[in-house]
N, C-alpha and C positions, 0 to 999 in steps of 0.2 A: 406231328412234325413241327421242327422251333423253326422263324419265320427268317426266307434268307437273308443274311442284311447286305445290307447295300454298300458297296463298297466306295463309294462317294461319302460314306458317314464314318470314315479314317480320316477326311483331312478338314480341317478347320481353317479357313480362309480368314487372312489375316491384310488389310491394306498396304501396302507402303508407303512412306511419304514422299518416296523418292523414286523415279520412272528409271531400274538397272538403266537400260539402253539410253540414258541423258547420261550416262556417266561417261562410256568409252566408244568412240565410234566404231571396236570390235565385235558388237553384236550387232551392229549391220543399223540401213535404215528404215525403222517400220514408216507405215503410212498416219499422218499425221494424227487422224481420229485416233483416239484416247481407247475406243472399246475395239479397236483392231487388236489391242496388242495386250495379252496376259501379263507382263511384266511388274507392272504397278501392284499385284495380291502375291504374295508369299501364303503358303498351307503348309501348316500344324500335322504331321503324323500321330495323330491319338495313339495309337499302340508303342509308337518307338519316341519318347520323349526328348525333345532335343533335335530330331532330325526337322528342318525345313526344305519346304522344295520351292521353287522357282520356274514353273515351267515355261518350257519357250521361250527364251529371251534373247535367242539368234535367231537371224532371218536365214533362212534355206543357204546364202552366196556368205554367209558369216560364215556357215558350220564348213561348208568347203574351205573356206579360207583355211581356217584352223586347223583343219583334219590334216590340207596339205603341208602345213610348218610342222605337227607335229611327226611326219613323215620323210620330209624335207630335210627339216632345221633341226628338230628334235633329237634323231635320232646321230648326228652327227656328232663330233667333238665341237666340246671336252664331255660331252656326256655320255655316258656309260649303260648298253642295252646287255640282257638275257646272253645275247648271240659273242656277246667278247671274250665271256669266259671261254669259251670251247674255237674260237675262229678271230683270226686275221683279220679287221675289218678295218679297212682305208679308212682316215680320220674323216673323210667326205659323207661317211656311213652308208648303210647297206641299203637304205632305196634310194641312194642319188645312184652308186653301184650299179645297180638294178635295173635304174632308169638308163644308165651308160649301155649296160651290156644288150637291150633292146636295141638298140640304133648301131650297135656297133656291128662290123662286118667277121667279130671275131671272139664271140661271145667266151668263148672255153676260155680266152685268158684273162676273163674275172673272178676265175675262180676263187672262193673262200678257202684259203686251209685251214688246216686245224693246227690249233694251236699246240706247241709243246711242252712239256714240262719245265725244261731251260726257262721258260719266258715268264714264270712265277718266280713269286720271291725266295731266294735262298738258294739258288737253283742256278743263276744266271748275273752277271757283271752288267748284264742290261739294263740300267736305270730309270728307264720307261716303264717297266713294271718291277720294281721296287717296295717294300714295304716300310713305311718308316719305323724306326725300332721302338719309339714309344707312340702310344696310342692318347692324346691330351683329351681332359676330363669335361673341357668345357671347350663349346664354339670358337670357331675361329674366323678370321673374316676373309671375305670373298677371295680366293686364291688367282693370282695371276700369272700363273706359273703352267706349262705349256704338256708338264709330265702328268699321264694321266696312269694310275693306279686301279688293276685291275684284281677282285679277289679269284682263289684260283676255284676250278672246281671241288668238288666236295668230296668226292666220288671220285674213282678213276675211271677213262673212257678210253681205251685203249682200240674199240672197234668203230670208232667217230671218223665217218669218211668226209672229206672236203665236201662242201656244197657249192652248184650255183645258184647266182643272186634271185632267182626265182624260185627254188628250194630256199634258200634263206626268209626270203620273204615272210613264208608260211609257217614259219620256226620264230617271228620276231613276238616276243611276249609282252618286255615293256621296256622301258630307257629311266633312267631316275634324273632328277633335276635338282641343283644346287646342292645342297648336303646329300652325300652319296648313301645309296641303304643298302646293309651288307644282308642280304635273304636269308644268308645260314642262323645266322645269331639275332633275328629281326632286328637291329640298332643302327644308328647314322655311324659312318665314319664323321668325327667333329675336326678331325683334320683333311678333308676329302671334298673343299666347298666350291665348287665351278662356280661364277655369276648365275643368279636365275634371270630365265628368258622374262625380258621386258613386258611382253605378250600377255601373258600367262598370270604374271604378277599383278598385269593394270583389271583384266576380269576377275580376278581373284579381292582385290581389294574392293572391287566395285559392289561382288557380292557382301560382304562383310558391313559395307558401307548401310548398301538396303537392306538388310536385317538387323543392324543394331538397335532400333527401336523394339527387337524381341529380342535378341541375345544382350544386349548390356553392354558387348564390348566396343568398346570405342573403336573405332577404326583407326584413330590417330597411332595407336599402340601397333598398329596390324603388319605386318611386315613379312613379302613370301620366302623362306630361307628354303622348301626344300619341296620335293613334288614327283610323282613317279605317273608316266603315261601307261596306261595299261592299254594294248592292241588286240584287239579280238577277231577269230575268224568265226564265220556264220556257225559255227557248232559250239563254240565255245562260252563260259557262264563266269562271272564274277558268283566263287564262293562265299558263303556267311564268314564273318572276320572283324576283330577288333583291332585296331590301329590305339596302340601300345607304346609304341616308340618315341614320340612325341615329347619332348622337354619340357614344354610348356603345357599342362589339358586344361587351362582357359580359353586360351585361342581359338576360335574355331577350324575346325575342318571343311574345306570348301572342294567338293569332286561334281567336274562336269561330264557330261554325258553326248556326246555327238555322234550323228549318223555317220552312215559308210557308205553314204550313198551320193557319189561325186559329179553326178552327172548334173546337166540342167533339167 
């Protein structure tokens, strides 16, 4: 029998010169000794070239933080979740919703409807959902304009009953951020650019930051244009998948990973 190997001899530990968590006070504040905190070693995946990890670089009350903007803040306008193509969803989005129809004395009138055909492009004088008639080749810059563009579904749904906000809940799959991603055709809308969240951008460069002594890329260069949250229920798995879409593939890819677990 060949001898099991160890699954600790995948990742190749690498120093940082830089401690992430000195970058953004987003990842919370560890305690001041140097070997409390994993931060300062990035690891080398031997089998998948290119991939780095970073483990733990939030404190427990960071990863709540976040979980809750991403929930919160995230899922609201201008940005664009799973749940819009098929449903009505208040620009406030569907877990402020959610959170509303809890406390409220009259929950049945939050409900979600479903949406109509009318309300896609071609279909409707409604300018909220609109398609522009050409599609431009190259990026555009951060839009500040209040009309958000919804693509329609794929498929017809003709037996799609209204939800409430806690049947929506359970349906919410992910929200996209800054350049909008159309799932049918895997590509960016380059005319479809909401602002990216502040947030998201400042950990995002932070990481990029501390690994340029392995990837090369200057972080001076680095810039977050576009970002999709994926939401997971306890049954649920991120499939194998390559991210294709990308304009630039020098840049790196940067996807963080947070618990679901809100409590203290």
């Amino acid at each position: 029998m060949g001898k099991k190997k160890n699954p600790q001899d995948e990742f190749t530990p690498t120093p940082c010169p830089i401690d992430i968590t000195s970058l953004t006070s987003l990842f919370g504040t560890f305690p001041s000794s140097p070997s409390e905190s994993s931060a300062t070693t990035a690891y080398l995946v031997k089998s998948i070239p290119g991939l780095i990890v970073i483990p733990n670089p939030f404190t427990p009350a960071a990863q709540r933080y976040l979980v809750k903007q991403c929930l919160r803040e995230l899922t609201a306008r201008p940005n664009v979740t799973n749940l819009d193509t098929h449903f009505v969803i208040p620009d406030e989005g569907v877990w402020n919703v959610y959170e509303s129809s809890i406390t409220s004395s009259t929950p049945e009138s939050h409900v979600l409807l479903r949406r109509k055909p009318e309300d896609f492009p071609n279909s409707s004088d409604d300018e909220r959902y609109t398609e522009p008639t050409t599609t431009p080749t190259t990026p555009t810059p951060p839009s500040t304009t209040t009309k958000i563009l919804i693509d329609p579904p794929t498929t017809a749904t003709p037996f799609l009953k209204p939800l409430l906000p806690f049947e929506a809940i359970h349906q919410l799959r992910w929200t996209s951020l800054g350049y909008q991603y159309n799932w049918s055709t895997k590509e960016y809308h380059l005319d479809r650019r909401p602002p990216f969240p502040t947030e998201i951008a400042d950990i995002s460069q932070a990481v990029v930051q501390t690994v340029q002594h392995i990837t090369g890329y200057d972080v001076n260069k680095w810039k977050s244009e576009a970002g999709i949250v994926n939401y997971y229920q306890l049954k649920d798995s991120l499939t194998s998948h390559q991210d294709r879409s990308e304009l630039n593939t020098e840049a790196p890819l940067v996807s963080f990973r947070l618990v679901s677990a809100l409590s203290e």
